[in-house]
C-alpha positions in Angstrom: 65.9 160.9 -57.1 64.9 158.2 -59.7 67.3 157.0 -62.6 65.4 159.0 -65.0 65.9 161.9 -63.5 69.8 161.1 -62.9 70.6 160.6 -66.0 68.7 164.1 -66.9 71.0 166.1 -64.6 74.0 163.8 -66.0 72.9 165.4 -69.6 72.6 168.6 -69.1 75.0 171.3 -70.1 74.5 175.5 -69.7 72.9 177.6 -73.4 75.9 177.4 -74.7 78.6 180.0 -76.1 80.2 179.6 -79.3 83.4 178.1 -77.5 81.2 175.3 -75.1 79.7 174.1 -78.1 82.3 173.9 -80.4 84.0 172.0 -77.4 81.2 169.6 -76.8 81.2 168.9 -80.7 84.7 167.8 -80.8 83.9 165.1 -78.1 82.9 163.6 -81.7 86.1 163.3 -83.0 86.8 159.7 -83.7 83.4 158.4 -82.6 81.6 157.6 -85.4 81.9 158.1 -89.2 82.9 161.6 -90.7 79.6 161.7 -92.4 77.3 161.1 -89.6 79.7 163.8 -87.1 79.5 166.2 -90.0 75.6 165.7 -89.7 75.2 165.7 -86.1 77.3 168.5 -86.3 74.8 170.4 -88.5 71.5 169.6 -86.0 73.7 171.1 -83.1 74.9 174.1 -84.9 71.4 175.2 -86.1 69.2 173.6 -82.8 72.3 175.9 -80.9 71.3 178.8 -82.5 67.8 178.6 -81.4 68.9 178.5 -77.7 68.8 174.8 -77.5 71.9 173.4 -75.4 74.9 171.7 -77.5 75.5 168.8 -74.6 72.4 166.8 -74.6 72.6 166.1 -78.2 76.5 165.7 -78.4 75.6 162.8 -75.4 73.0 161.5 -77.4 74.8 160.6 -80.3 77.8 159.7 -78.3 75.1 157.1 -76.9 74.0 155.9 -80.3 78.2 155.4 -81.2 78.7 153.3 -77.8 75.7 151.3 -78.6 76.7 150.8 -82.1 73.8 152.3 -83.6 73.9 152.8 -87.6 75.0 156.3 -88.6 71.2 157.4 -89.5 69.7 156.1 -86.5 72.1 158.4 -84.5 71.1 161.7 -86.4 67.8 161.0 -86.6 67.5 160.4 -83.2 69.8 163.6 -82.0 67.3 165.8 -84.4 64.5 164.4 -82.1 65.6 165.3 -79.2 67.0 169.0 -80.9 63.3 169.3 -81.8 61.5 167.7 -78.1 64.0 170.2 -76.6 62.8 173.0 -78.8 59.1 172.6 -78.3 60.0 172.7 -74.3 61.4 176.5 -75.1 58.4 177.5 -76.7 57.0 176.6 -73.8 58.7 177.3 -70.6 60.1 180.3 -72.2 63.5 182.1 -73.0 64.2 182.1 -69.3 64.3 178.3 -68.7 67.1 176.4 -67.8 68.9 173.6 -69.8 67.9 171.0 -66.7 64.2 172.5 -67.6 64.9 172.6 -71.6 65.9 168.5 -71.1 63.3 167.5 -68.7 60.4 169.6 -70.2 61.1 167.3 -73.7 61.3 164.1 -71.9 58.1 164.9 -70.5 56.6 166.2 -73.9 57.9 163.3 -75.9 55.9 161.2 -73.3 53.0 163.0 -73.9 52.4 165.5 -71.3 50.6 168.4 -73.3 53.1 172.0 -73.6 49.8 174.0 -71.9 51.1 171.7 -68.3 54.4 173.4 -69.1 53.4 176.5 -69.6 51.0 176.0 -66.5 54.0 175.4 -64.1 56.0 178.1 -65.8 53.4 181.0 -65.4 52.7 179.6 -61.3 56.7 179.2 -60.8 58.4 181.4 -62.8 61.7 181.4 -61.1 61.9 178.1 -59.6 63.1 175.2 -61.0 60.8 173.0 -63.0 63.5 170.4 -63.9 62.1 167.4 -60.7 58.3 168.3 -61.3 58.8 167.9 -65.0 60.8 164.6 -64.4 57.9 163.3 -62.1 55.4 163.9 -65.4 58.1 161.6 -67.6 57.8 159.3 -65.2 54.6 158.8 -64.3 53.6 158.1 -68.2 56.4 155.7 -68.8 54.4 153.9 -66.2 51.4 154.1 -67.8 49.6 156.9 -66.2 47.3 158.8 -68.9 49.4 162.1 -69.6 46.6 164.2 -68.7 46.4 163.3 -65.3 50.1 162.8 -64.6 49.8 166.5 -65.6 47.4 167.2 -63.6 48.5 165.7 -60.6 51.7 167.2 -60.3 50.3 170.4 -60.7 47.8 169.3 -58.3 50.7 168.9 -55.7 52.8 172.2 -56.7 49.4 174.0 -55.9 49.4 172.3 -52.7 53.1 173.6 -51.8 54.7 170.2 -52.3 58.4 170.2 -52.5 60.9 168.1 -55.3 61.3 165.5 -53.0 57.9 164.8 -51.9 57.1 164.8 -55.7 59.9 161.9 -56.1 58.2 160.0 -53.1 54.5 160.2 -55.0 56.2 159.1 -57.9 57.9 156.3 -56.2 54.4 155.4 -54.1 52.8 155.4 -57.6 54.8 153.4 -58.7 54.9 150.9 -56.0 50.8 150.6 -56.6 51.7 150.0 -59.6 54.1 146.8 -58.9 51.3 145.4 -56.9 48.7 145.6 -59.8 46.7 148.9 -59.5 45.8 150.2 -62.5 48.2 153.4 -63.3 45.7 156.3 -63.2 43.6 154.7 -60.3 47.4 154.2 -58.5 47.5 158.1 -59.3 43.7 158.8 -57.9 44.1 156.6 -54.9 47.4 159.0 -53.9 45.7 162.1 -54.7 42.5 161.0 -52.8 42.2 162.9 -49.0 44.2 165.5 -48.3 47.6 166.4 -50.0 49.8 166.4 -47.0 48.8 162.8 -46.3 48.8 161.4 -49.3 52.7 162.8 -50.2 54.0 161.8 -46.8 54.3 165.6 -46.3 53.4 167.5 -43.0 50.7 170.3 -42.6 53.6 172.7 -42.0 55.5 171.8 -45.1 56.9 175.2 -46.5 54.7 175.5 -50.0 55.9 176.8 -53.0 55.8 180.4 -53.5 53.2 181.4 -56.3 
């Protein structure tokens, strides 16, 4: 599991009640400036009440504080991820997980289009979408068009590939990469043959259940 993905299962926090949030809020105390808690306060309140979680945005602007970031930079940049969060519910759905909720907008704000979400959602409906979602972050930040770090993850789910043979095509992408092949030949040249060989995965791999 990359650092990426770490730090999205370091961020994550359940839907929370009325007495997580309020909890996670008061992590603010003393952090930054009343004015910019009262406003941070304000995008968690109303991005909580659309079934976004509390945590991910209390550590985001606890992140801005510890880096010294200006007040306004800090809320600005918690309502971003309120609202990359949000557009990852519309699209995965009321059912989806906060791991899901965080990694679906890291993947969106990359570029990844919400029908890929919805895609993996309506194939795996009650699996965990949190690593393949991480893979697509990844493999734009690299450089891979989003389309086809879209598609090639769902290209692998279809072929029964599990989390961790995703992380090791990310990681063998990325390697390519290093070495000077262009990002979405890196991704073709993986893809190319069959699945099982190209993922370091074994014919008898267990696929995913539709």
């Amino acid at each position: 599991m990359n650092v990426r993905v770490a730090r999205i299962v370091l961020a994550l926090g359940a839907l929370a009640s009325p007495t997580l949030a309020r909890s996670q809020v008061e992590r603010l105390a003393g952090r930054m400036d009343e004015g910019t808690r009262a406003a941070v306060v304000a995008v968690v309140d109303s991005a909580r009440a659309a079934g976004v979680p509390a945590e991910p945005l209390v550590n985001k602007a606890l992140e801005g504080a510890s880096k010294g970031a200006d007040g306004a930079r800090i809320v600005t940049a918690v309502r971003a991820l309120a609202a990359d969060i949000g557009r990852a519910l519309a699209a995965l759905g009321p059912s989806a997980t906060a791991p899901e909720l965080v990694a679906g907008g890291a993947a969106l704000r990359a570029g990844v289009r919400p029908a890929f979400l919805e895609s993996l959602r309506g194939r795996y409906p009650r699996e965990s979408l949190m690593v393949p979602l991480a893979v697509m972050a990844d493999l734009v930040a690299r450089g891979v068009p989003a389309d086809t770090a879209g598609e090639s993850v769902l290209a692998l789910m279809r072929e029964g590939v599990r989390d961790a043979e995703l992380v090791a095509f990310r990681q063998s992408v990325e390697r390519d990469i290093a070495l000077g092949a262009p990002a979405g030949g890196a991704v073709a040249v993986r893809l190319a043959g069959t699945v099982p060989a190209v993922a370091g995965v074994t014919p008898h791999s267990t696929p995913r259940k539709p």
